[in-house]
C-alpha positions in Angstrom: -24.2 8.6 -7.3 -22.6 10.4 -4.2 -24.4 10.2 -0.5 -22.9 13.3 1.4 -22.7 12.4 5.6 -22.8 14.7 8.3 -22.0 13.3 11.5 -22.3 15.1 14.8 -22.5 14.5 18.2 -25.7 14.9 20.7 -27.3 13.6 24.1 -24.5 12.2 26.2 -22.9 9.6 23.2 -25.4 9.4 20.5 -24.5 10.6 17.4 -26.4 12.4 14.9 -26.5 12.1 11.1 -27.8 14.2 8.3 -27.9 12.6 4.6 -27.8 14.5 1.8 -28.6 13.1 -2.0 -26.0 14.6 -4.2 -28.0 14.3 -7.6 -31.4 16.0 -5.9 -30.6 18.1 -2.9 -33.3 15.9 -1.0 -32.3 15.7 2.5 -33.1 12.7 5.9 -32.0 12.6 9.5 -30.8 9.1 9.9 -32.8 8.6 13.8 -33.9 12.2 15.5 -32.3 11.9 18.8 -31.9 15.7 19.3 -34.4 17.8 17.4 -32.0 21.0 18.2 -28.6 19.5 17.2 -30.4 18.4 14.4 -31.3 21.9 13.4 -28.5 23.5 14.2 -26.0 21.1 12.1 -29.2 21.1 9.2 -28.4 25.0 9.3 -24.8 24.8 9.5 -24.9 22.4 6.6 -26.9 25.0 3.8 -28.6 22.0 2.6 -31.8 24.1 3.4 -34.1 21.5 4.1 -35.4 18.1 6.0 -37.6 16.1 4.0 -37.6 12.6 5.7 -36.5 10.9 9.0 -35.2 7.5 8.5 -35.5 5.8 12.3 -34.1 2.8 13.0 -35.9 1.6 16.0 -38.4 3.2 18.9 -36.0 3.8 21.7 -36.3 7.6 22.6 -32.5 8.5 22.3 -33.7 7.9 18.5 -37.0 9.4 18.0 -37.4 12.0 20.8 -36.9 14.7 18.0 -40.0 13.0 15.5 -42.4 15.2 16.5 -40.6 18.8 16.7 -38.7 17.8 13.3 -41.9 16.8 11.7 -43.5 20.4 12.8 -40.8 22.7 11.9 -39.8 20.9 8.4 -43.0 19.2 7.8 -40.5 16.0 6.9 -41.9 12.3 6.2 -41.1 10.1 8.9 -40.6 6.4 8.4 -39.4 3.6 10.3 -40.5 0.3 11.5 -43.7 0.1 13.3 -42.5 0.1 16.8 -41.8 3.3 16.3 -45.3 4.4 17.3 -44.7 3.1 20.6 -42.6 6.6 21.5 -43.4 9.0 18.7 -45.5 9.8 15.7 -44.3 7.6 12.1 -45.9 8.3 8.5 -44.5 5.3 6.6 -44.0 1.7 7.9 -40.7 -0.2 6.8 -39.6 -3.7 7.0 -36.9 -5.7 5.9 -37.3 -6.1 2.1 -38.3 -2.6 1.6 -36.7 0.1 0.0 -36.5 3.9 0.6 -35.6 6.4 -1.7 -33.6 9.6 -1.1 -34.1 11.5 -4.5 -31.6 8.7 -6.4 -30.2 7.5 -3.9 -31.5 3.8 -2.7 -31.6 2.5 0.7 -32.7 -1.5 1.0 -34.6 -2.2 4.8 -33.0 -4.9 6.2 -34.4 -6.6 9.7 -32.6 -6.6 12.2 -33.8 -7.6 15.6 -32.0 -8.2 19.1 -31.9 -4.8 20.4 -35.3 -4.4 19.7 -37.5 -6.7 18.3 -38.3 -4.6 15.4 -35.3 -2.8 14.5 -34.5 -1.8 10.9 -31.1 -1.1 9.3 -30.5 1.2 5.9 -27.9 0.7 3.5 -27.2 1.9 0.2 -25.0 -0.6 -1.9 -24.1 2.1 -4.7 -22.8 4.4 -2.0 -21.5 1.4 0.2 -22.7 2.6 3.3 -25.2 1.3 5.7 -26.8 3.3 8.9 -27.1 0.2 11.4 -28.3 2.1 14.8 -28.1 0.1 17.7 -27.1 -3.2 16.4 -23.3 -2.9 15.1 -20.9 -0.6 16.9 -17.3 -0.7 16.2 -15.6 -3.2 18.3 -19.4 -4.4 19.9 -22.6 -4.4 19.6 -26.0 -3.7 20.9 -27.6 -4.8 24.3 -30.6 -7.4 24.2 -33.0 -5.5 25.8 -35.9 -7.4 24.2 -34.7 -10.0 21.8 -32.6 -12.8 22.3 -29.1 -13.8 21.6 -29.8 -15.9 18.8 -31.9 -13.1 17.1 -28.8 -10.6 17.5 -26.8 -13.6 16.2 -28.7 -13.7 13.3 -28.8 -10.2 12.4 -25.0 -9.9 12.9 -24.5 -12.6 10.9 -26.9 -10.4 7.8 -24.4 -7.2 8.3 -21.6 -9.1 8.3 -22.3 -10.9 5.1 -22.2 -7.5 3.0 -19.3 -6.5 1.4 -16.1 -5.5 3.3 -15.7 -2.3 1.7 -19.1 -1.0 3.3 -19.1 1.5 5.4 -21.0 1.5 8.7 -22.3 4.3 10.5 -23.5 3.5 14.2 -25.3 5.5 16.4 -23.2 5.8 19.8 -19.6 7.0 20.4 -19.1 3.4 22.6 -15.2 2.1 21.0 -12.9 2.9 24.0 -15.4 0.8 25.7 -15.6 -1.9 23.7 -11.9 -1.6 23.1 -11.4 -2.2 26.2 -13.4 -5.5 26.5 -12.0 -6.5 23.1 -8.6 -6.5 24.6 -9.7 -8.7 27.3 -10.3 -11.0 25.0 -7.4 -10.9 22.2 -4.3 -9.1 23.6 -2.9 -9.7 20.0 -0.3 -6.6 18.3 -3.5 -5.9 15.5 -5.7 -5.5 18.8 -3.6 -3.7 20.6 -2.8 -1.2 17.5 -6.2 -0.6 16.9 -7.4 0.2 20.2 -4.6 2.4 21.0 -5.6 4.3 18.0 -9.1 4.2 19.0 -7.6 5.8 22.7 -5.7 8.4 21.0 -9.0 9.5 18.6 -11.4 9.8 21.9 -8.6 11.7 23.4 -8.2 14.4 20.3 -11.9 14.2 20.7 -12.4 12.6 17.9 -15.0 10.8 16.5 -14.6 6.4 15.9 -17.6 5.9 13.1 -17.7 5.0 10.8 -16.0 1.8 10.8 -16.2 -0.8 7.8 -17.3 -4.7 7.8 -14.0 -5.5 7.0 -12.6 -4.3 10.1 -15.4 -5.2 12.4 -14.6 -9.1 10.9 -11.7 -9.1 11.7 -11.4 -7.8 15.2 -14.9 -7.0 16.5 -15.4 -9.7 19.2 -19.1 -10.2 18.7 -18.7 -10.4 14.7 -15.9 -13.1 15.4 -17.5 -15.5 18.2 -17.9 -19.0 16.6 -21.1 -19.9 17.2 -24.5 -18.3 18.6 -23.7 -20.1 22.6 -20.1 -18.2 22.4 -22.0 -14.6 20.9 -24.2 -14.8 23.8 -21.5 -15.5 26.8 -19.5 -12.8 25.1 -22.9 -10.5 25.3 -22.9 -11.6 28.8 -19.8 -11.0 29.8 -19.6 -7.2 28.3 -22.6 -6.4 29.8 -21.2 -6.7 33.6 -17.5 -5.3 32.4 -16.7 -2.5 33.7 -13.3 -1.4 32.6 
């Protein structure tokens, strides 16, 4: 079984993703932040067609292109029901759920704190999970409705998959988060990987994936010791400014 990723960038740091199942052809737009990078990379591709979105929570940045991608494709939408709150949704998921891509299968996992209803899709045969907002490398996402010990939990879920999975995330935040992280642990694995991370952004190069096993061991957020120190660190990144 073989999951094919493009990754491109759109809006000012999203990123885009178009999923390809290698066994069937059938084609889904991980989140529809940009209905015309979306096209564009779906043409530049050849996979020739769009047959679901998979969205991962309501925020426009992630479903402004639903509507347009829905018209021009006549793709099946699905995603959690907040969804509806910013754009139109065929199929309701939550966690427990599974979606299927031709052969390939993705298991719904909740995952609130960002938003209260936010979903997250991973595929364990292809080791590879599309988290949205919740997990970026080196940080992760900004309460804006649920509460620390709801983002706790959920990072606690995504960190309890295997190491070797791969995680795409939906914003190009690292030097950022670098940054903070270094605040933090000035240690010579910290320091390596940011620099690394620095050198990347300035080739213009793109930081996702990353993999759990990484993000356990340096991501700031998956390493806090308790839900009290996750949500000083949350704090604490939300009024950096380096």
């Amino acid at each position: 079984m073989t999951l094919d990723v493009r990754l491109f960038p759109c809006l000012s740091d999203n990123y885009g993703f178009l999923i390809r199942d290698a066994d069937t052809g059938r084609v889904a737009a991980v989140d529809a932040p940009d209905p015309d990078a979306i096209l564009a990379d779906l043409e530049a591709s050849g996979w020739g067609r769009l047959d679901m979105i998979l969205n991962t929570h309501w925020h426009p940045d992630h479903t402004a292109g639903n509507e347009r991608l829905k018209a021009e494709t006549g793709c099946e939408i699905v995603g959690p029901e907040e969804v509806r709150r910013a754009a139109p949704l065929d199929r309701v998921v939550a966690g427990g759920d599974v979606v299927e891509l031709g052969a390939t299968r993705f298991e719904v996992t909740d995952a609130p704190g960002h938003t209260l209803g936010h979903v997250v899709y991973r595929s364990q045969a292809d080791r590879a999970a599309f988290v949205g907002d919740v997990l970026f490398a080196l940080g992760c996402g900004r309460l804006f409705e649920g509460t620390p010990e709801q983002m706790w939990t959920s990072l606690q879920i995504l960190a309890a998959w295997p190491d070797e999975t791969v995680v795409w995330c939906a914003h190009e935040y690292t030097a950022s988060n670098a940054r903070f992280a270094l605040s933090l642990d000035d240690s010579a694995a910290m320091q390596a990987h940011a620099e690394a991370i620095f050198a990347a952004r300035e080739r213009g190069q793109p930081t996702v994936p990353t993999t759990i096993a990484v993000e356990k061991r340096l991501n700031p957020f998956l390493r806090a010791r308790d839900v009290q120190e996750f949500a000083a660190r949350r704090a604490a990144k939300d009024a950096f400014r380096r």
